[in-house]
C-alpha positions as a LaTeX table, in Angstrom:
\begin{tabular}{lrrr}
\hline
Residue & $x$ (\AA) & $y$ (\AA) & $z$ (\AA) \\
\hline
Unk1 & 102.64 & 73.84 & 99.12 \\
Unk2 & 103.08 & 70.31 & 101.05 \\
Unk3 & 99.33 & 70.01 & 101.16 \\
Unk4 & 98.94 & 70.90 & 97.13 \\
Unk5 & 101.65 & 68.58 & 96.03 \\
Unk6 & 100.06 & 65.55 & 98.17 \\
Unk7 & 97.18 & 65.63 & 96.06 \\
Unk8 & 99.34 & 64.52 & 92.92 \\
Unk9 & 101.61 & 61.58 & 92.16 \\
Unk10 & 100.77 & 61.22 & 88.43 \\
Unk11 & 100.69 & 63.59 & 85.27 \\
Unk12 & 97.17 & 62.50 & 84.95 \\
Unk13 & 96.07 & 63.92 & 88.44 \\
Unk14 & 98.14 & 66.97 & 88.16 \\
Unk15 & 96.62 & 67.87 & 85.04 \\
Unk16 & 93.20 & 67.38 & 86.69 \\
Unk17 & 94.52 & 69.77 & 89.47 \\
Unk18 & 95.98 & 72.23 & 87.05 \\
Unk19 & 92.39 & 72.42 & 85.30 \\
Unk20 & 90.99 & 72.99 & 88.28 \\
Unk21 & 93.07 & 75.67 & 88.76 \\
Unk22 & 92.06 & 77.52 & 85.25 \\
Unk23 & 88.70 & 77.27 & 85.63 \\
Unk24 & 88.57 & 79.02 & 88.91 \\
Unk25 & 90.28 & 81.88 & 87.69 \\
Unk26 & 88.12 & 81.99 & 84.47 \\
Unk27 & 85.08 & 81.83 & 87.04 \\
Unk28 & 86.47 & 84.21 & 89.34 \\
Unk29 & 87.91 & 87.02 & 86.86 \\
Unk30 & 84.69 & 86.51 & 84.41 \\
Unk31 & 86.92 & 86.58 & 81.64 \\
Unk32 & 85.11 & 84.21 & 79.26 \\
Unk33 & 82.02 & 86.95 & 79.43 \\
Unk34 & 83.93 & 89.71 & 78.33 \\
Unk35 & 85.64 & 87.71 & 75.69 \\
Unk36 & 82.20 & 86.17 & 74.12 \\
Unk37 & 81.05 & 90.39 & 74.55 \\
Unk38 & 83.88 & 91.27 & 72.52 \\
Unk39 & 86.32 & 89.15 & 70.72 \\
Unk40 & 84.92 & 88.48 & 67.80 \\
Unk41 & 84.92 & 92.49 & 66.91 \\
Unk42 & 87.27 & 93.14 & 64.22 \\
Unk43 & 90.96 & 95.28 & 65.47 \\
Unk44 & 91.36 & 98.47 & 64.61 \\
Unk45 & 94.63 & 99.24 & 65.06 \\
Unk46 & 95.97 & 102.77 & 64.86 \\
Unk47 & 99.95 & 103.28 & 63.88 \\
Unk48 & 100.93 & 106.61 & 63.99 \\
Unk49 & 105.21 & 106.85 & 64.14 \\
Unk50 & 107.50 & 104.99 & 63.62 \\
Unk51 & 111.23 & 105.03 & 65.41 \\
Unk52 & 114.14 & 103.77 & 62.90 \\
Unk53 & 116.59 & 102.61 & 65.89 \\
Unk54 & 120.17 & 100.67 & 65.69 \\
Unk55 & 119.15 & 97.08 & 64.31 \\
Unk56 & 115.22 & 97.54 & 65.57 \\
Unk57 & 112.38 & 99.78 & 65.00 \\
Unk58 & 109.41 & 101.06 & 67.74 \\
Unk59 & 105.72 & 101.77 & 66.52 \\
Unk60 & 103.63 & 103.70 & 68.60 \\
Unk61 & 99.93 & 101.35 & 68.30 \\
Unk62 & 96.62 & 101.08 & 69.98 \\
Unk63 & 94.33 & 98.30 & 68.97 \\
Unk64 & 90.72 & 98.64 & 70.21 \\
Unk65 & 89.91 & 95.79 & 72.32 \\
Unk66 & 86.40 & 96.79 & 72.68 \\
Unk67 & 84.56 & 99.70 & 71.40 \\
Unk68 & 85.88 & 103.02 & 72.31 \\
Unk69 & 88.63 & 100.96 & 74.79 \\
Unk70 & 92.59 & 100.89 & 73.33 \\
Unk71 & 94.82 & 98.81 & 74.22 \\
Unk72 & 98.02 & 101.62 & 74.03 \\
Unk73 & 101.55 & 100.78 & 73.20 \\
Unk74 & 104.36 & 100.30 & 71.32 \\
Unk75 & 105.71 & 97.37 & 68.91 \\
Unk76 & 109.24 & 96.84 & 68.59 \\
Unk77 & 110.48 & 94.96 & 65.52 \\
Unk78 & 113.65 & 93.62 & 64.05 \\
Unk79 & 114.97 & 95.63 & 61.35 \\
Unk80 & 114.48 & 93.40 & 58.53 \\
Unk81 & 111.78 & 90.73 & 59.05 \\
Unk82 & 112.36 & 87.49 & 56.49 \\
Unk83 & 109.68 & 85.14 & 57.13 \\
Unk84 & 107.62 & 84.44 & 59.89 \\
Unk85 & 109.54 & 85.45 & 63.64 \\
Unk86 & 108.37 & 85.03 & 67.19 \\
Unk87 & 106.45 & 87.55 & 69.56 \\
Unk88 & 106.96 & 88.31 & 73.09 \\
Unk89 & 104.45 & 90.23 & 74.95 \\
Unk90 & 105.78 & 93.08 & 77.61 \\
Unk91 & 103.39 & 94.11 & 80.40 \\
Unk92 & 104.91 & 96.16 & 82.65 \\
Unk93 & 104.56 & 96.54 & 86.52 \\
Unk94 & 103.20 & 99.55 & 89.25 \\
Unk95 & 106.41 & 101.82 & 88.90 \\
Unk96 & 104.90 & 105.28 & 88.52 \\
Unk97 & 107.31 & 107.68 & 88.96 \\
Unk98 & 108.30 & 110.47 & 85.89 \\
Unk99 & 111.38 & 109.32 & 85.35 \\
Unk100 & 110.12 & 105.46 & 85.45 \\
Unk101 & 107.13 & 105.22 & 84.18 \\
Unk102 & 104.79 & 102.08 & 82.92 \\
Unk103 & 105.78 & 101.23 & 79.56 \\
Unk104 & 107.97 & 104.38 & 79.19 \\
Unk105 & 110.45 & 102.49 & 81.83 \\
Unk106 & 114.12 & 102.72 & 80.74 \\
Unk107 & 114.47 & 99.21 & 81.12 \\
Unk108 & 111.13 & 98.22 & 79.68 \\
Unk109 & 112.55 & 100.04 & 76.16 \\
Unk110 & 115.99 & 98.07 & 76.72 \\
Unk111 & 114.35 & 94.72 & 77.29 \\
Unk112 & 111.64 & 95.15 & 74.41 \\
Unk113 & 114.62 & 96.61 & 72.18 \\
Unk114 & 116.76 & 94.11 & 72.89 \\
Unk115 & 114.18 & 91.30 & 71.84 \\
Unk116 & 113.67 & 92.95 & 69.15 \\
Unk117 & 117.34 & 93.30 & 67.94 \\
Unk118 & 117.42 & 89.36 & 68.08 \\
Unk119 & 114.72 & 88.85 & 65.82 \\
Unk120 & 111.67 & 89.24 & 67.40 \\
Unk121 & 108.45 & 91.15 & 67.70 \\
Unk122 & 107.45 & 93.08 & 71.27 \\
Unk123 & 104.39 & 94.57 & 71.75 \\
Unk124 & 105.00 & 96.28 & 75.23 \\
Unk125 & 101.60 & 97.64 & 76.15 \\
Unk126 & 100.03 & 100.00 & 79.22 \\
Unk127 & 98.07 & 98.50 & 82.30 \\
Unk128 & 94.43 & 99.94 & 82.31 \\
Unk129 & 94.52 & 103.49 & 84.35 \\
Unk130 & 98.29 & 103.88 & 83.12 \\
Unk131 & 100.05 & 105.40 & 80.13 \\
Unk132 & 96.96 & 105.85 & 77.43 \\
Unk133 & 95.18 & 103.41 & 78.65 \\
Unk134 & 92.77 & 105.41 & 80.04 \\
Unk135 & 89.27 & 104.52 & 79.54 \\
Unk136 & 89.52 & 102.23 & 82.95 \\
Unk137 & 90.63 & 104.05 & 86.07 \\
Unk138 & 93.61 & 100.99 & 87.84 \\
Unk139 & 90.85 & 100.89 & 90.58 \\
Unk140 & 88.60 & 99.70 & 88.98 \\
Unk141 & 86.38 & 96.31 & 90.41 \\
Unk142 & 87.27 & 94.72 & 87.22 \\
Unk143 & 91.01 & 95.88 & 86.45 \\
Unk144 & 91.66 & 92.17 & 86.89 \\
Unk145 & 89.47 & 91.33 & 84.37 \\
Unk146 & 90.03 & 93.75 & 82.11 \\
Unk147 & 93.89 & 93.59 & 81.92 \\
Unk148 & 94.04 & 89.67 & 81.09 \\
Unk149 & 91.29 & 90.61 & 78.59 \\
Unk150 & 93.87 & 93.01 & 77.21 \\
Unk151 & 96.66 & 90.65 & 77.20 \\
Unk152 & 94.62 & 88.14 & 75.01 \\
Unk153 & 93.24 & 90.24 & 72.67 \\
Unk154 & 97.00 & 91.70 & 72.35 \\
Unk155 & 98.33 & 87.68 & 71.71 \\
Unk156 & 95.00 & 87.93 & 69.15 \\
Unk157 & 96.37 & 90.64 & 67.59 \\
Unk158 & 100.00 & 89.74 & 67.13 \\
Unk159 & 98.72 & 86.35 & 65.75 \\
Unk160 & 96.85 & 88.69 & 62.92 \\
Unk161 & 99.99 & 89.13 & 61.79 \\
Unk162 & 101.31 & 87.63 & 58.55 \\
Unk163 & 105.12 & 87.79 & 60.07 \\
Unk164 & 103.98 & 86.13 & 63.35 \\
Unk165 & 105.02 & 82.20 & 63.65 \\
Unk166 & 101.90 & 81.78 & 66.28 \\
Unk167 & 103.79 & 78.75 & 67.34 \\
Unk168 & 106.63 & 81.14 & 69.06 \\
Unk169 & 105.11 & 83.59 & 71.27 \\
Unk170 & 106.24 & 84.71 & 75.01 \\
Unk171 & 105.34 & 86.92 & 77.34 \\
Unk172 & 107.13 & 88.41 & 80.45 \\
Unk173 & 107.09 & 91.18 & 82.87 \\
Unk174 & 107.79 & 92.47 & 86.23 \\
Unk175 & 106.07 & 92.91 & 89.70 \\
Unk176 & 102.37 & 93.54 & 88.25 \\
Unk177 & 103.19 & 92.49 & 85.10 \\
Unk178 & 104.80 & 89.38 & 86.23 \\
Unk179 & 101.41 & 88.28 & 87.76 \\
Unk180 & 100.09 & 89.73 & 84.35 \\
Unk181 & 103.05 & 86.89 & 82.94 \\
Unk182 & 101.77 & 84.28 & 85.37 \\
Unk183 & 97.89 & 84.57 & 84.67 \\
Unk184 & 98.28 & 84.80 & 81.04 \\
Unk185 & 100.56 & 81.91 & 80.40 \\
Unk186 & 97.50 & 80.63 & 82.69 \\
Unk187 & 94.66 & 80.63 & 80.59 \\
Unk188 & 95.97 & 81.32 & 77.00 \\
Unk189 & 97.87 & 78.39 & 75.37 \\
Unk190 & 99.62 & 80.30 & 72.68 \\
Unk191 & 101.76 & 81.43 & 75.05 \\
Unk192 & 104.91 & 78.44 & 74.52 \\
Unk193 & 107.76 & 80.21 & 76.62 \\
Unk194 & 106.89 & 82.17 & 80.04 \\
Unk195 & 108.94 & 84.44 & 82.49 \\
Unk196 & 107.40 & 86.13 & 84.95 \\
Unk197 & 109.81 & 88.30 & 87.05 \\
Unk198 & 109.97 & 88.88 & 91.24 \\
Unk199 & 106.47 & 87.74 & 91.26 \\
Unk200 & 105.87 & 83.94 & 91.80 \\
Unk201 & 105.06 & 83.51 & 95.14 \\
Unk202 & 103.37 & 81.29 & 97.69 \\
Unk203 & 101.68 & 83.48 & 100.14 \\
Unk204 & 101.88 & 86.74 & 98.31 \\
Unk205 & 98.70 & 87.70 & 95.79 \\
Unk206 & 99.89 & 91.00 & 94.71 \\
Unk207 & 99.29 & 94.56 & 96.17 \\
Unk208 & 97.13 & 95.89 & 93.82 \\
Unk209 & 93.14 & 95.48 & 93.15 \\
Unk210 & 94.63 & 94.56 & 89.25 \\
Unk211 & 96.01 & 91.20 & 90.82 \\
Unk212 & 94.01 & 89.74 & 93.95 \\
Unk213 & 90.68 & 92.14 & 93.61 \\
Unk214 & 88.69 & 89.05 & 92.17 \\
Unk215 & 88.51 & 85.71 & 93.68 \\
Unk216 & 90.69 & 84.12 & 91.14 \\
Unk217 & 92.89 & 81.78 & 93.77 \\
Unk218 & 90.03 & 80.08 & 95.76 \\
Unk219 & 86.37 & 79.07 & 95.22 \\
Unk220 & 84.48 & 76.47 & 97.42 \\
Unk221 & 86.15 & 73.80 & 96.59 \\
Unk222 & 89.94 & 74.68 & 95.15 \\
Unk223 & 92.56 & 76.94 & 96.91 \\
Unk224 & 95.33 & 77.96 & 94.56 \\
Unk225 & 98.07 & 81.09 & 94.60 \\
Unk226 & 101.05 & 82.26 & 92.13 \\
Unk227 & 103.32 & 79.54 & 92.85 \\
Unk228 & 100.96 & 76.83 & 91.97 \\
Unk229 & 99.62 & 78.58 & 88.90 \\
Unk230 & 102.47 & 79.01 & 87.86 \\
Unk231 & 103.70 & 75.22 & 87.83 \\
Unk232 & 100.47 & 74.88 & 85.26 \\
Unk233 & 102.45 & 75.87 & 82.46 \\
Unk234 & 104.45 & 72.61 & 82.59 \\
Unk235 & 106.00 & 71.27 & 80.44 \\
Unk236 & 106.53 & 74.11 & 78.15 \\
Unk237 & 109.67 & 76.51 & 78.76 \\
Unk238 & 109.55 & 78.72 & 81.95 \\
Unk239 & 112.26 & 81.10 & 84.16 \\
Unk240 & 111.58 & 82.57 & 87.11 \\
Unk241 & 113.67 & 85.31 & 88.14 \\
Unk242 & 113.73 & 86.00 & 91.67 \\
Unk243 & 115.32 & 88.28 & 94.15 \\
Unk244 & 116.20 & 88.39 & 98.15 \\
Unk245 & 114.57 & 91.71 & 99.11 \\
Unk246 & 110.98 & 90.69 & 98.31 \\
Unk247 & 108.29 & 88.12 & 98.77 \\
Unk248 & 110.04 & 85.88 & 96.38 \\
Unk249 & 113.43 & 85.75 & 98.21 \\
Unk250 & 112.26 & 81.84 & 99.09 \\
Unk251 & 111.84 & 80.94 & 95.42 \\
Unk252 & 114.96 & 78.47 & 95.56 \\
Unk253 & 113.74 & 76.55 & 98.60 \\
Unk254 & 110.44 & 76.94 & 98.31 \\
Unk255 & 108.21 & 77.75 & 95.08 \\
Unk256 & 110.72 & 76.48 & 92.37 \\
Unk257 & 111.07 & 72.88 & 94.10 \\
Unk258 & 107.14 & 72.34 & 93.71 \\
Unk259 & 107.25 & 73.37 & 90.29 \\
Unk260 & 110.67 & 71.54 & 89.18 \\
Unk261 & 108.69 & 68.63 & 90.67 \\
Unk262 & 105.32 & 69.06 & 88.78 \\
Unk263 & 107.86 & 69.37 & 85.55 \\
Unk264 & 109.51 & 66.56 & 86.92 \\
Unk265 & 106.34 & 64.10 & 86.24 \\
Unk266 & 106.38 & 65.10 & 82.51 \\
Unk267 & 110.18 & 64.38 & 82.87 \\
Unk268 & 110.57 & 67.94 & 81.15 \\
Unk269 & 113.12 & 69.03 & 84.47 \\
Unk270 & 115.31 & 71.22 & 81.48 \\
Unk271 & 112.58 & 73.41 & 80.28 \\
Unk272 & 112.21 & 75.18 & 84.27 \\
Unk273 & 114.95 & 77.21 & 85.88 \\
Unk274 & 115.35 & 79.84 & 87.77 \\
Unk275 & 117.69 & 82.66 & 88.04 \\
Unk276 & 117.97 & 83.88 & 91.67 \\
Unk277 & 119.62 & 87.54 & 92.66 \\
Unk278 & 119.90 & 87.61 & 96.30 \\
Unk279 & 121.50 & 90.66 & 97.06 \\
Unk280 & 119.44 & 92.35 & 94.73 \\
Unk281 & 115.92 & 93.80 & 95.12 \\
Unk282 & 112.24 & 94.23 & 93.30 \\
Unk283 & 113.34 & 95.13 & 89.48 \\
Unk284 & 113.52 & 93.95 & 85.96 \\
Unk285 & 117.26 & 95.13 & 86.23 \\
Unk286 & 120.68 & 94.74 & 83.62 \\
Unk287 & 121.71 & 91.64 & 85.70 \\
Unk288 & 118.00 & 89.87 & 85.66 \\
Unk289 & 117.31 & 90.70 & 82.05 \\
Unk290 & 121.04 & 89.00 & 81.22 \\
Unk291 & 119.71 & 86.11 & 82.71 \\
Unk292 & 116.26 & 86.44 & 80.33 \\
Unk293 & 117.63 & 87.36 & 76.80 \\
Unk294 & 119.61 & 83.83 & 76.13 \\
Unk295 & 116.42 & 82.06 & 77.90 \\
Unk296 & 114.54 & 83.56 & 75.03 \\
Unk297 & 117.22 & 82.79 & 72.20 \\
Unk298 & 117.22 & 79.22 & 73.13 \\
Unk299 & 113.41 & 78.59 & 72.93 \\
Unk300 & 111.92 & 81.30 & 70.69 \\
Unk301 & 115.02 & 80.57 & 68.08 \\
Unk302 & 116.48 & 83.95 & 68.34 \\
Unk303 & 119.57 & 85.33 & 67.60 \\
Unk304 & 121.61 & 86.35 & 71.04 \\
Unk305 & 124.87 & 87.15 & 69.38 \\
Unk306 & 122.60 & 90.59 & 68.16 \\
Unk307 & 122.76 & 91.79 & 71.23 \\
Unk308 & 126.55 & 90.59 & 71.90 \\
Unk309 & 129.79 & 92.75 & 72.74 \\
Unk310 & 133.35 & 91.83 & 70.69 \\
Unk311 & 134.04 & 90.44 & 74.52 \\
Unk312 & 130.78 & 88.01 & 73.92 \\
Unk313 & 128.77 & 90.13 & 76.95 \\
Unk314 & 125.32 & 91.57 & 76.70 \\
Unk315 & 125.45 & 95.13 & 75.87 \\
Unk316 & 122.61 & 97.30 & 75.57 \\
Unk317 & 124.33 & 100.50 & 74.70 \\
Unk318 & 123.12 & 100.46 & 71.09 \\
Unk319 & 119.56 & 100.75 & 72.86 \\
Unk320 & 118.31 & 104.56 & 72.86 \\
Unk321 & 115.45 & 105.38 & 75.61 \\
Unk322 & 112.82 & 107.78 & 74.21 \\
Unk323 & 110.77 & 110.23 & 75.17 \\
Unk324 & 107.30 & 109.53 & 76.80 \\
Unk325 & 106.12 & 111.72 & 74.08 \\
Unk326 & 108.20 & 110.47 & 71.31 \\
Unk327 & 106.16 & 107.01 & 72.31 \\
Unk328 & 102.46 & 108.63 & 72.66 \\
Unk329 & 100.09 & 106.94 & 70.13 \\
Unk330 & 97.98 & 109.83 & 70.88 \\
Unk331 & 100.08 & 113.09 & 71.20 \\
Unk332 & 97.14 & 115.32 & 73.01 \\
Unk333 & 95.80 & 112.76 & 75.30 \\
Unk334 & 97.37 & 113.03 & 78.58 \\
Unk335 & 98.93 & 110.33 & 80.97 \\
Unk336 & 96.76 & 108.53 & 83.30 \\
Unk337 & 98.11 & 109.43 & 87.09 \\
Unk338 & 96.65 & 106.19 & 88.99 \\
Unk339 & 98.74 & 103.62 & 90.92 \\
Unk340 & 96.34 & 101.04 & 93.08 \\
Unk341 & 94.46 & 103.34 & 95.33 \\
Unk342 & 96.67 & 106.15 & 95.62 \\
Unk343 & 95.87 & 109.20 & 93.67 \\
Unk344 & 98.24 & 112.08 & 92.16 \\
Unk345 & 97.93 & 115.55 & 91.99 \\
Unk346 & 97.03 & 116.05 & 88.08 \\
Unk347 & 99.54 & 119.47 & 88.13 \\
Unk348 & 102.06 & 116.93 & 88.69 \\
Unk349 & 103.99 & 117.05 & 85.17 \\
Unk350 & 105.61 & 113.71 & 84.31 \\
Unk351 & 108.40 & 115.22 & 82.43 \\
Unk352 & 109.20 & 117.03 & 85.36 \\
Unk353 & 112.18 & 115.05 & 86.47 \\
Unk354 & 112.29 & 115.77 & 90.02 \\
Unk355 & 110.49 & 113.39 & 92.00 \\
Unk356 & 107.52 & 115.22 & 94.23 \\
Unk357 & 107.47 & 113.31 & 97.66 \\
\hline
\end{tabular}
């Protein structure tokens, strides 16, 4: 990190290192081919239920993203909607257990819900190999690829929508889908708040082909990793949430000085923080998502007193977690069982809830 910040002093040569650092991943990941392939295609989104929850409501959607390839998930809403509101994307991470599972994830529902509550729209959508998603196995060579193309064409498709103000749209996630938060906020410009959670790190890539299977973080002439692609998103708003019982435990010494710094040259030092959980360990848990929900009020405009107790604490108890098949878009497909390389025995029911070791 010493090395990468000695090769700035101005916002002018940062910004020529930060462009740097976007066009190797665009070169590395291919992403621009697959978008010229298939952006243009109209969506065709399929809604099939709708939840009517306490103060929000849950959609089960798939867009296609290319033809005969869904995007699978679900869109949370407020309630009532009164003029244009902001969007927050919601990939999730590699937790694949029944009980805890992709975009089914108790807290994924309480985070997504909670957004919701305060005004704005979620679309919390499966990683390819996972959930519906299944037209891509996760090991795929191009799971890389293909998720950020899924994460664009889902900030395409929430800008389709006449309720969207496309000037207020997020995204954050976990583990996987924090790098999912970190390459997106990356690449795509519309997003104007990011949180990527236990993710941003200086030596760690990811464990999964889905985050360091392409050569996205080095080419002959650049060397880049999470922490420093992260710090591109400067000046706009950004928290990183970090923990002590995983590769980001040396966030506070470490990877959030470089990027206060790089903030620091746009004099923009308020718009980074980052909330740091020692004792606590690799999760999008009730404490870190505390942290995340008045984050979000402040810069997407949204209303955190929604989602308030008569004390004035965060209370999620008017959140109720659903079903995995009460959130199917497709009610006869079944559940992809892939995590990385490791593959599950497809007898394996994921409504059993004891966990098979």
């Amino acid at each position: 990190m010493e090395k990468f910040a000695s090769g700035y002093h101005t916002v002018r040569e940062w910004e020529e290192r930060a462009q740097k650092t976007r066009e190797v991943f665009r070169q590395g990941s291919g992403i621009d081919s697959v978008l010229k392939k298939y952006r243009h295609l109209p969506f065709r989104a399929i809604i099939n239920h709708k939840h009517i929850m306490d103060g929000y409501t849950v959609e089960n959607i798939a867009i296609e993203g290319m033809p005969g390839h869904y995007i699978t998930g679900n869109l949370y809403k407020p309630e009532k909607i009164q003029g244009k509101v902001p969007a927050i994307l919601c990939p999730h991470g590699h937790w694949y257990y029944p009980d805890n599972y992709g975009r089914f994830r108790p807290d994924m529902q309480k985070r997504s819900a909670a957004f919701a509550r305060m005004g704005a729209i979620v679309f919390a959508y499966d990683m390819i190999g996972y959930g519906e998603c299944t037209t891509y196995r996760h090991d795929d060579p191009l799971a890389l690829q293909i998720q950020t193309f899924n994460s664009i064409r889902v900030v395409d498709y929430l800008c389709s929508l006449d309720c969207v103000d496309t000037s207020r749209i997020a995204v954050t996630g976990a583990s996987g889908g924090g790098t999912q938060t970190i390459y997106l906020s990356l690449i795509d410009p519309r997003i104007k708040v990011s949180v990527p959670v236990v993710m941003v790190s200086a030596y760690f890539y990811g464990g999964c082909i889905c985050e360091s299977g392409m050569p996205v973080a080095r080419s002959a002439d650049h060397v880049t990793n999470l922490a420093d692609m992260t710090a591109t998103f400067a000046p706009k708003p950004l928290l990183i949430v970090s923990d002590g019982k995983d590769w980001t435990r040396f966030v506070p010494e470490t990877e959030y000085p470089y990027i206060r710094n790089v903030y620091k040259l746009y004099g923009a030092e308020n718009n980074v923080e980052n909330a740091h959980f020692p004792k606590e360990g690799h999760d999008y848990g009730f404490s870190k998502r505390k942290a995340v929900y008045p984050f979000m009020a402040k810069y997407l405009g949204l209303d955190f007193n929604r989602i308030l107790n008569d004390s004035g604490k965060v209370d999620e108890s008017f959140v109720t977690p659903l079903a995995i098949e009460e959130l199917k878009v497709f009610p006869d497909k079944p559940i992809a069982f892939l995590c990385g390389n490791v593959r599950y025995n497809p007898s394996y029911s994921l409504y059993d809830k004891k966990r098979k070791k």
